[in-house]
N, C-alpha and C positions, 0 to 999 in steps of 0.2 A: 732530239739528239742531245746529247750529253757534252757541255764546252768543256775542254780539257785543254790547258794553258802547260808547255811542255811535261807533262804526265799528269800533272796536277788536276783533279776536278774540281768544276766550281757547279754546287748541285740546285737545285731549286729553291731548296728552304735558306740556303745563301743569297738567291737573288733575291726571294720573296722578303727578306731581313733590310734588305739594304734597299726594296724600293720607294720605300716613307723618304729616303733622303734626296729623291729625287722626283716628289710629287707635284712638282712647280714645272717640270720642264715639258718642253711637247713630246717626246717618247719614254714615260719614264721607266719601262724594262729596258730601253736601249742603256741609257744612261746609267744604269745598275750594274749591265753584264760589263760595260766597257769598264766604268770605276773598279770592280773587281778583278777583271784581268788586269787593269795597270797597277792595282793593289799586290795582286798574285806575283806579277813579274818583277817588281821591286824587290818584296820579300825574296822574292830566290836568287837577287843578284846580290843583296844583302848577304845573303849567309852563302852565298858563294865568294866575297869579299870578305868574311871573317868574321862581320857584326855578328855579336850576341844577338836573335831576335825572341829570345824568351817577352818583349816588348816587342811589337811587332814595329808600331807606331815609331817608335823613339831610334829603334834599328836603319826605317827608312829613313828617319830625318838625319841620321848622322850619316845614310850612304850617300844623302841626296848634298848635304856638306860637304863630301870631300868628292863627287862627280862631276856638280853643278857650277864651273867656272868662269867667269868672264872679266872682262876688263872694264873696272866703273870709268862713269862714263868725266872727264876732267871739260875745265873750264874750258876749254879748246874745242871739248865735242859739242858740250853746251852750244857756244855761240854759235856752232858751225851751223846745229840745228835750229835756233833764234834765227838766223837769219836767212837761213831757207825756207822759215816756214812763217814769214810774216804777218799772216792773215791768221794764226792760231792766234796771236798775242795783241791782240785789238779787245778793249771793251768799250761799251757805250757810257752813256749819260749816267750818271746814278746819282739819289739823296738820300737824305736821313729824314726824317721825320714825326713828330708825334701830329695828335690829335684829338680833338671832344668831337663826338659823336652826338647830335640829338636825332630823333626820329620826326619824320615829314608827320605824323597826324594819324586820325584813327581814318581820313576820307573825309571828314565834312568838312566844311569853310571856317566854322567856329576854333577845332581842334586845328588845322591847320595851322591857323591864324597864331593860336595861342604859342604852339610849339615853335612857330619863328621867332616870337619875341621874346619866349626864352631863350632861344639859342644869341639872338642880336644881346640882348643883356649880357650873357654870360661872353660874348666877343667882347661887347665894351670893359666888360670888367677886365679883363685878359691884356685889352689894346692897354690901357691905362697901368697894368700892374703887368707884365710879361715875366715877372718870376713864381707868379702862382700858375703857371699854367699846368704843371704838373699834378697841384693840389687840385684846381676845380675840375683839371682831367679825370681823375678819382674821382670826385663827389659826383658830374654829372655826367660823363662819356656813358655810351650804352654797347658801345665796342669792348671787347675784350682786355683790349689793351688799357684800357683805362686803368686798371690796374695798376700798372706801368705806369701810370702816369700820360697816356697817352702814344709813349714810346713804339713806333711801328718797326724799328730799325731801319737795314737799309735795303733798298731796293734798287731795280732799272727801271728805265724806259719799256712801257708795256704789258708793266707788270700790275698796274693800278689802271680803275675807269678814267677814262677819259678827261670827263670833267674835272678827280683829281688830281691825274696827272699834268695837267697843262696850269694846273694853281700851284702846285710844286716847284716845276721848272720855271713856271713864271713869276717865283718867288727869290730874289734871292738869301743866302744863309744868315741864319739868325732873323728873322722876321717872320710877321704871324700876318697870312693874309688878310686884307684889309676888309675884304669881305666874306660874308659866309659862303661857303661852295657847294652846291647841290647834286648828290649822285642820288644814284637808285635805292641808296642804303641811310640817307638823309641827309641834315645838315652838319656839314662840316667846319668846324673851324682847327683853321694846322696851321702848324708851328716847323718852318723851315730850318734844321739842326743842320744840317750840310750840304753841300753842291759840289760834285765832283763833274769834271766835263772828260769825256771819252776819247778813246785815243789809242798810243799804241803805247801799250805797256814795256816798260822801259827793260833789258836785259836786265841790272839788275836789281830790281824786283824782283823778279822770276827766275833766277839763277838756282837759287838751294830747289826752288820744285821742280824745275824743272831738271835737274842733276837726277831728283828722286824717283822723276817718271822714266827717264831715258834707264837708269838702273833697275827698275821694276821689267821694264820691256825685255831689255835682256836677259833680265832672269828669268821669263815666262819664255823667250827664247828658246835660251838655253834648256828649259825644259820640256819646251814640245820637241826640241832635237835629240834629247836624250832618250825621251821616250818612241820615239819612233824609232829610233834605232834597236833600243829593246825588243817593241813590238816587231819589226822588221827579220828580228833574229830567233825569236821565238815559234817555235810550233802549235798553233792554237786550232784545235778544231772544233767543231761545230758552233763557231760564228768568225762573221769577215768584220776586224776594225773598221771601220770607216775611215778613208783616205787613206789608210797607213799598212793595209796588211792586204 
């Protein structure tokens, strides 16, 4: 059966056009016919409003400009929301970090052996001179990062094994553990850049994003109300919106 949006048809090689844009989602013909009716419905309240739509694109965006109104959201709505919502604005533990990388060995005792007392040399070197840690991060790290200099940036709690993470936190900033650390990915020697301790993130800190998210919300709002109304008033047959029609 043939969807016809108030006289309008939206025909097959229309949906078949538009369904690559919606190859990601769990129904993608669903997700075609409905983009298209809301596509359809725009356009004809558009040029029932006056816009030029020889651009169709550019016609919805200046109807959806002068329809789509609300009131941003001020420092008053902010806090009101900060302080109702407590438990959004908590973070944990977090550091900074670099590190050299050596690898545990090819399995035997000899290689094993070997590869720790390069890694122990190259700590003492590092204990002793703490501003080339950068440089021999580059010459011998086998991580990525060495590049960097070692540079891991920053992370949380959780986010690293185990056994790094507890030589991290149990480092504090600015020092280079005293010992080598050993995960499943080998020996470690890291250089503790920062320690921040978890908590409740202070209002303002979070005040301009959070302005940005409460005004986002209402514009997404304001636009599923706009559009249901559309859809609501519109004659569409042969398919039922979902929720709305």
């Amino acid at each position: 059966m043939a969807i016809i949006v108030n006289g309008v048809e939206i025909t097959d090689a229309m949906v078949q056009a538009e369904l690559e844009n919606h190859a990601d989602t769990p129904s993608p013909r669903d997700a075609a016919i409905q983009q298209l009716v809301l596509h359809q419905l725009l356009l004809q309240k558009a040029q029932e409003s006056g816009f030029d739509t020889a651009n169709e694109g550019q016609a919805i965006g200046a109807l959806l400009d002068k329809e789509l109104q609300f009131v941003p959201a001020d420092e008053a709505t902010c806090i009101a929301y900060y302080e109702a919502n407590q438990q959004q604005f908590k973070q944990g533990d977090s550091a900074k970090a670099s590190h050299i990388l050596f690898p545990l060995g090819s399995g035997d005792e000899l290689s094993a052996t070997l590869a720790r007392a390069k890694a122990e040399g190259v700590l003492a070197e590092v204990q002793t001179n703490p501003s080339r840690f950068a440089d021999l991060a580059r010459e011998h790290s086998t991580c990525p990062s060495g590049k960097q200099g070692g540079d891991l940036g920053q992370f949380g709690r959780g986010q690293m094994v185990p056994e790094f993470e507890q030589a991290v936190f149990g480092t504090d900033a600015g020092q280079i553990t005293p010992n080598l650390v050993e995960t499943q990915f080998g020996y470690h020697i890291i250089q503790v850049n920062q320690r921040s301790e978890g908590g409740q993130i202070a209002f303002e800190d979070i005040k301009d994003r959070l302005g940005q998210y409460l005004n986002e919300m209402a514009g997404r709002q304001a636009m599923h109300d706009y559009l249901t109304k559309l859809v609501s008033a519109a004659k569409i047959e042969g398919y039922t919106m979902p929720g709305l029609n």
